[in-house]
N, C-alpha and C positions, 0 to 999 in steps of 0.2 A: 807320597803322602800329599794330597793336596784337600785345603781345606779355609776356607773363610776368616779363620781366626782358629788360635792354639787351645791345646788339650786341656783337661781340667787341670787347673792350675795350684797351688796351695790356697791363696786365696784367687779366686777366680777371677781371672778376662771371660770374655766372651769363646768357647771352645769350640773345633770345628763343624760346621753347617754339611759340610762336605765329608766328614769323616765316617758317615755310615757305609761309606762305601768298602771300609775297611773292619765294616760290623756288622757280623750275616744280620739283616732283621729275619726279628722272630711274629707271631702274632701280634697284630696293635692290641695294646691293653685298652678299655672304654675310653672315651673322649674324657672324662671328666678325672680319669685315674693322670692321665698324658698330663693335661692343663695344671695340674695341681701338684703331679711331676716337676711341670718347667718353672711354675712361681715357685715351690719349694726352693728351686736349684738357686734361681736368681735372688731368692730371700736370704739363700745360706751364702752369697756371692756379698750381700751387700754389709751381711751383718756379722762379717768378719773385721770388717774396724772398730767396733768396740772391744771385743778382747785382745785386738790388737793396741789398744790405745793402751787401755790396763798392764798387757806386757812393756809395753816401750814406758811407762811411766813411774811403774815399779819394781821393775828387775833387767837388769843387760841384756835389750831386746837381743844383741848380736849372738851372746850367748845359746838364749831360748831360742834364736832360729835355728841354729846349728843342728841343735838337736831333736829338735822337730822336724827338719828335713830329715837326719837319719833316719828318724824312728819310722815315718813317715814310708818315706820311701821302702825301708826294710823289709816292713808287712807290706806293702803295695807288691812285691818282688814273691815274698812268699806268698800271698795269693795268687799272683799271676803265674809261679810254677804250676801251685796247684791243680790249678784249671788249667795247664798244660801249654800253655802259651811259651811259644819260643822265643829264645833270646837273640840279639841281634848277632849275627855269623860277620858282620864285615866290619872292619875299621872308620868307613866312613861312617856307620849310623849310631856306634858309640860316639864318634866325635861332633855328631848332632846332637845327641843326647845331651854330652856332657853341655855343648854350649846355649845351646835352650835352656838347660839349668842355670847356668850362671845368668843369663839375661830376666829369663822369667821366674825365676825364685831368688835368685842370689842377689842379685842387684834390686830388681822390683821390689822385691817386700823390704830387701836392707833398706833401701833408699826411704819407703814409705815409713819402716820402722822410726828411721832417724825422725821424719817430719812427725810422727806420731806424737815425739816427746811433748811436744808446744802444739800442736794440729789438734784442734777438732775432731773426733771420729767424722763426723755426717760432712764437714767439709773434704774430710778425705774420699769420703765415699762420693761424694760430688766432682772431685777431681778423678776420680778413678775411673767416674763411667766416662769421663770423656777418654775412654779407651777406643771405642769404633768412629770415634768423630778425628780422633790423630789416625788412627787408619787410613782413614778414605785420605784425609790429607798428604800421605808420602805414599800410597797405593799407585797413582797415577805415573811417579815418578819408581819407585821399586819393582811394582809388581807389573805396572803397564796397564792398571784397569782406570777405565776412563770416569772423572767424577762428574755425575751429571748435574743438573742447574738445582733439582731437588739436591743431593747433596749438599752440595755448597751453601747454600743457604739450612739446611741443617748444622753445619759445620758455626756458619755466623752467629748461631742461635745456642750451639751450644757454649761458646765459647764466649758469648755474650753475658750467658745463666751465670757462668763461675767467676764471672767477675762481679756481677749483680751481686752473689752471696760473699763474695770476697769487701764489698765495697761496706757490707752488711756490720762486716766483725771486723773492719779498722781501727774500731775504738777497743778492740781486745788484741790479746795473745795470742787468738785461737785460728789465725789465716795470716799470720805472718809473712812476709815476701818470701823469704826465707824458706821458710818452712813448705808453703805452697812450690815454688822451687824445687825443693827434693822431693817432693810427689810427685810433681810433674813428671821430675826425670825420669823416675820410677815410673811411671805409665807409658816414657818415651823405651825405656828396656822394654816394658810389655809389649809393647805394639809392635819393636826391632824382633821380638823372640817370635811375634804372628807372623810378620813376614818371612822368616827362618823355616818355619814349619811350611807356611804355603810352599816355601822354593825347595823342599826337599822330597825326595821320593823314596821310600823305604816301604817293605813289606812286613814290615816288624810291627807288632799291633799296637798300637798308640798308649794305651795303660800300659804297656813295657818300658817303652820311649817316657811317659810318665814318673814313674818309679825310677827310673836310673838317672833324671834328672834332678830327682829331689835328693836323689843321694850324694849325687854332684856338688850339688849347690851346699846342702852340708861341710860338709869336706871342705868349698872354698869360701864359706861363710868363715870359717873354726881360724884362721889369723887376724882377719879381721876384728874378729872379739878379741882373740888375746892382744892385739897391739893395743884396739882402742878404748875395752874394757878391763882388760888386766886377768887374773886370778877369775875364776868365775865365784860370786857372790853371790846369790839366793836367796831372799828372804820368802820361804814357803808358806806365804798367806793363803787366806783363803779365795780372794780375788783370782792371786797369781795361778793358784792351783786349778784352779774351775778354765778361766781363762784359757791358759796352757791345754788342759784338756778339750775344749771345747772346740782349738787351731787344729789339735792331730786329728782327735775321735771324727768330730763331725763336719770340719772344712779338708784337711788333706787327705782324709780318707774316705767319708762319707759324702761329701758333695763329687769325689771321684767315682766312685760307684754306685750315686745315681745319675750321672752323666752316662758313664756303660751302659745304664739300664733305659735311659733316653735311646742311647744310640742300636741299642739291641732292639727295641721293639719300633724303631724309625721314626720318633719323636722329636731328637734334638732342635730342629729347624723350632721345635714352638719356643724355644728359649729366645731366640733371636725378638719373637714378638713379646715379650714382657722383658725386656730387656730397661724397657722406658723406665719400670718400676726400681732399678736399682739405687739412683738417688734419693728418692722416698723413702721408701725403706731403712738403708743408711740412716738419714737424718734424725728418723721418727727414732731408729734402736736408740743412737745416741741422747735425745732428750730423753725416753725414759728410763735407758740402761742407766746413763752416767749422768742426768741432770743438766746436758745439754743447753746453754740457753737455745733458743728460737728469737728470728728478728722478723720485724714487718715484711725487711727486705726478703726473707726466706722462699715466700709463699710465689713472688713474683721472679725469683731467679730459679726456685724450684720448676717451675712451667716451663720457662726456657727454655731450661736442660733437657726435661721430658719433650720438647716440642724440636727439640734440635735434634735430639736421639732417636726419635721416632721418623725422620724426615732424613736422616742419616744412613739406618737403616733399611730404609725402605729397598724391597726389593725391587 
């Protein structure tokens, strides 16, 4: 399996660029059906922090992750029988499985969960896309791919942006060191689970390898809740409820199968180019989902980041 960055994720990294190769393409769908494909994808990638903020703020996020991986993964599993897709035959590519889970589900989202509690959704989302700018930065030294001067100064610029918006909300709660911290680290699992999938090679279809990770992650999410949450508690609002459903339905499930449907008809590579827009996006859900404030600083650390990612990016 080799491929640019990891699979469709529960809440999404950047998935592989490389991975059509392990996806017969079928007919290209219209240009305009493609394009509105990839921002869809990276729309539903960024505006997973708001109902994420909402679980982590009113119910034991560790909890609802647990069982969102199961569930998640469980139907990802029964689709994929469906459609006939085989399971992995070897020891080694369960044991990728399993640990792609734990880095890119179990840790990623726990860690981000934690930072949720006091985070910002749109500052999380601006930490999160610095997901292919920590790439390229341990790529050179992991994977062996060399960063070139465009890079690098992509890299200066995005990591410039998040501290612009960090310097923004000093006078709040909402970008705490802290708290910025365990997102971070959460985006450093993410990018260790990219480099994992790059360095593996399996013939098992990537939505298999998918699903048996989110069931993983489950599984090793489920002590963690009980040490640090206790008894599982529940208050079934209506926030929590929509929220909750919005993580399974249309991020661990739905942003997974329109990534296949990217990758089926030889699209995926356009996500890579709107990929800029995922801090945007982020920030804008968070002012009008949850009231967001917005800072002067915003607008100039927002650029940044889209000016870092885009130059980061570049092929």
């Amino acid at each position: 399996m080799n491929a640019t960055a990891n699979p469709p994720p529960v809440v999404p990294a950047l998935p592989p660029r490389d991975a059509e190769s392990e996806v017969e393409p079928t007919a290209a769908p219209r240009p305009w059906r493609a394009t509105a494909g990839a921002v869809f994808y990276v729309f539903l990638w960024a505006s997973a922090f708001v109902p994420s903020r909402v679980i982590a703020t009113s119910a034991p996020p560790f909890w609802l992750l647990s069982v969102r991986f199961v569930i998640a993964g469980g139907l990802l599993l029964a689709f994929a029988r469906a459609a006939g897709m085989r399971w992995p035959r070897d020891a080694r590519t369960w044991g990728f499985a399993a640990a792609y889970g734990v880095l890119a589900n179990a840790m990623s989202l726990g860690l981000n969960y934690a930072a949720l509690r006091h985070l910002s959704s749109g500052m999380g989302a601006i930490i999160a896309s610095t997901n292919p700018l920590l790439l390229a930065v341990l790529a050179p030294f992991l994977l062996r791919e060399r960063l070139s001067a465009g890079k690098a100064i992509g890299l200066s610029l995005g990591f410039l942006g998040v501290l612009v918006a960090m310097q923004a909300r000093a006078a709040s709660s909402t970008a705490r060191p802290t708290d910025v911290l365990l997102a971070a680290t959460g985006v450093l699992a993410q990018v260790l689970a990219t480099i994992l999938f790059k360095r593996e090679r399996t013939s098992t279809h990537p939505l298999v390898v998918n699903a048996i990770s989110l069931v993983v992650a489950g599984l090793a999410t489920l002590p963690f809740a009980a040490v640090i949450e206790g008894a599982p508690h529940v208050a079934l609002t209506p926030p929590v409820v929509v929220s909750f459903a919005y993580v399974v339905v249309a991020l661990s499930i739905g942003a997974t199968l329109l990534w296949f449907w990217l990758l089926k008809h030889g699209e995926a590579s356009r996500v890579s180019a709107f990929y800029f827009l995922t801090p945007l996006f982020g920030v804008a859900a968070g002012a009008l989902l949850l009231g967001e404030r917005l800072f002067a600083l915003d607008g100039i650390g927002l650029l940044v980041v889209v000016a870092g990612i885009t130059l980061a990016t570049r092929k």
